[in-house]
C-alpha positions as CSV (number, residue, x, y, z in Angstrom):
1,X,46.1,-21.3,-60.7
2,X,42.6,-20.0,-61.8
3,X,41.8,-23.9,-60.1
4,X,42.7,-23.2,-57.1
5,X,41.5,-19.8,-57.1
6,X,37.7,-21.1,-58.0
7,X,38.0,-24.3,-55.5
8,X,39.0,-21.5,-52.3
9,X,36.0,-19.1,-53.8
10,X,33.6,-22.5,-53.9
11,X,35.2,-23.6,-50.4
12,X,34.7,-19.7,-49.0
13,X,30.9,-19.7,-50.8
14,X,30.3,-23.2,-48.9
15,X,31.2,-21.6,-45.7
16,X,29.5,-18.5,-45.4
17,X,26.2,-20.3,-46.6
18,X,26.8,-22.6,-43.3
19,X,27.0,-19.6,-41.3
20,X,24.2,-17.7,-42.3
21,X,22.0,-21.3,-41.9
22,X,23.5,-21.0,-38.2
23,X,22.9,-17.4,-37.6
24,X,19.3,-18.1,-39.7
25,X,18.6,-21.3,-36.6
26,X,19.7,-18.8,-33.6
27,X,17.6,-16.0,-34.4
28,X,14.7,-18.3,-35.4
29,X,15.2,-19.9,-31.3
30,X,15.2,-15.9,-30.4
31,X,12.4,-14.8,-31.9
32,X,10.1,-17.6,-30.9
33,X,6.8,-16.4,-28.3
34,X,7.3,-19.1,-26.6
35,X,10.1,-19.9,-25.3
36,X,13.7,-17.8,-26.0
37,X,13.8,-13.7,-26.0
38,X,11.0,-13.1,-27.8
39,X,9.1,-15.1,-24.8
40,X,10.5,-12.9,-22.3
41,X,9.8,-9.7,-24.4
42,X,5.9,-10.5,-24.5
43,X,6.3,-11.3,-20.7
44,X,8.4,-8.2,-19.6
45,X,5.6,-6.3,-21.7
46,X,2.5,-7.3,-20.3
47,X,4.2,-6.8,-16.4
48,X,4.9,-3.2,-17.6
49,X,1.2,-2.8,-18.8
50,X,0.5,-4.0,-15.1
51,X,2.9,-1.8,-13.4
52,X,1.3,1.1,-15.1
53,X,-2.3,0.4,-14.6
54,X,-1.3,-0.3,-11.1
55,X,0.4,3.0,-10.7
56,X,-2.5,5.0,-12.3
57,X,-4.7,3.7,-9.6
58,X,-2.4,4.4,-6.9
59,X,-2.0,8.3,-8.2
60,X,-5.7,8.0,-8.2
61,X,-6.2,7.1,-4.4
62,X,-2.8,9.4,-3.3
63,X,-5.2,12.4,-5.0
64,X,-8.3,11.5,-3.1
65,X,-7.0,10.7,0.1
66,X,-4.7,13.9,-0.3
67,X,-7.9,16.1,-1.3
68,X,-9.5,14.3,2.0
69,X,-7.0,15.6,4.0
70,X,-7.0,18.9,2.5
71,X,-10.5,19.2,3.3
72,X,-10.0,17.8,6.8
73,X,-7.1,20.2,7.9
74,X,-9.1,23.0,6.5
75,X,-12.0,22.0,9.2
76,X,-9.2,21.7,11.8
77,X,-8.1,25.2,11.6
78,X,-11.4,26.5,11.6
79,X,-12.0,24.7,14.8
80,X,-9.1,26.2,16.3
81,X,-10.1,29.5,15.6
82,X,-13.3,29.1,17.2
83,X,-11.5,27.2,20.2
84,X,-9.1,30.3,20.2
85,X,-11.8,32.8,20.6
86,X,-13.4,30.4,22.9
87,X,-10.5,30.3,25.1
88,X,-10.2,34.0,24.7
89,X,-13.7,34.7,26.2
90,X,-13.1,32.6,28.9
91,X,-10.2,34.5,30.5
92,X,-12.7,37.4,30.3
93,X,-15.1,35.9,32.5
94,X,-14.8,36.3,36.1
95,X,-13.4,33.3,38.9
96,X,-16.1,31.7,40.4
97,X,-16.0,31.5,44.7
98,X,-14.9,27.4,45.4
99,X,-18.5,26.0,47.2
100,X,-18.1,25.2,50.3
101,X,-18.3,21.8,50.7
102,X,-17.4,19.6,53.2
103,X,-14.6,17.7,52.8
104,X,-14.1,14.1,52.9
105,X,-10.8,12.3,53.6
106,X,-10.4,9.3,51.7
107,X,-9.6,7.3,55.1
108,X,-12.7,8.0,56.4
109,X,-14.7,6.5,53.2
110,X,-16.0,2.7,54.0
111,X,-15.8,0.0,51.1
112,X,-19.4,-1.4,50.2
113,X,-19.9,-4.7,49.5
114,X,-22.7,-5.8,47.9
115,X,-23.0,-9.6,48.1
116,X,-26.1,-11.4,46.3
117,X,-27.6,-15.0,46.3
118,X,-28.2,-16.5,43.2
119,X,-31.5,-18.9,43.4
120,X,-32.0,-22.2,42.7
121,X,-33.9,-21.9,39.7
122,X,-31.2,-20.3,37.6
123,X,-28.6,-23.8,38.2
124,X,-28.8,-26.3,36.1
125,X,-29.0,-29.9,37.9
126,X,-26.3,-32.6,36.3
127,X,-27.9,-35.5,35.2
């Protein structure tokens, strides 16, 4: 009995040594740079290094362009004050009399045409 016992421990021994060799094979093909997970880690990483350098300069140029238009707007109301207490002044001021002028009716006005001869000098002759 104590045979059998030790040839199942030896046979159970034997088989959990050929797993961990497996297990030891797949996480050696995982962990390589080059190709596998480990690969796609390094990859993944460096794109997310990108992504944030790219975002930093975006938030950069958002800030300035949105301090730009701060500034911008800023001038813009001004200028509509002023145009405010332009337009206020002018309704102050009296109506000017029309000029008399004579009118002309649009039928009455003659086309002009002005028609010009170009010289000889300025063509080229074929040859």
């Amino acid at each position: 009995m104590e045979l059998v016992a030790d040839i199942l421990m030896i046979a159970g021994t034997f088989g959990v040594a050929v797993y961990c060799y497996v297990l030891a094979a797949r996480l050696r093909k995982l962990s390589t740079l080059e190709s596998g997970m480990g690969g796609a880690i390094a990859v993944l990483s460096v794109q997310v290094d990108d992504m944030n350098k790219a975002l930093e300069k975006a938030r950069q140029a958002a800030n300035g362009s949105a301090a730009t238009l701060e500034a911008l707007t800023g001038r813009a109301e001004v200028a509509a004050a002023r145009i405010e207490v332009l337009l206020a002044t002018m309704h102050d001021l009296p109506d000017k009399a029309p000029a008399t002028q004579p009118t002309e009716n649009p039928a009455d006005r003659r086309l002009r045409f002005v028609r010009r001869r170009h010289s000889r000098d300025d063509m080229e002759a074929a040859e």
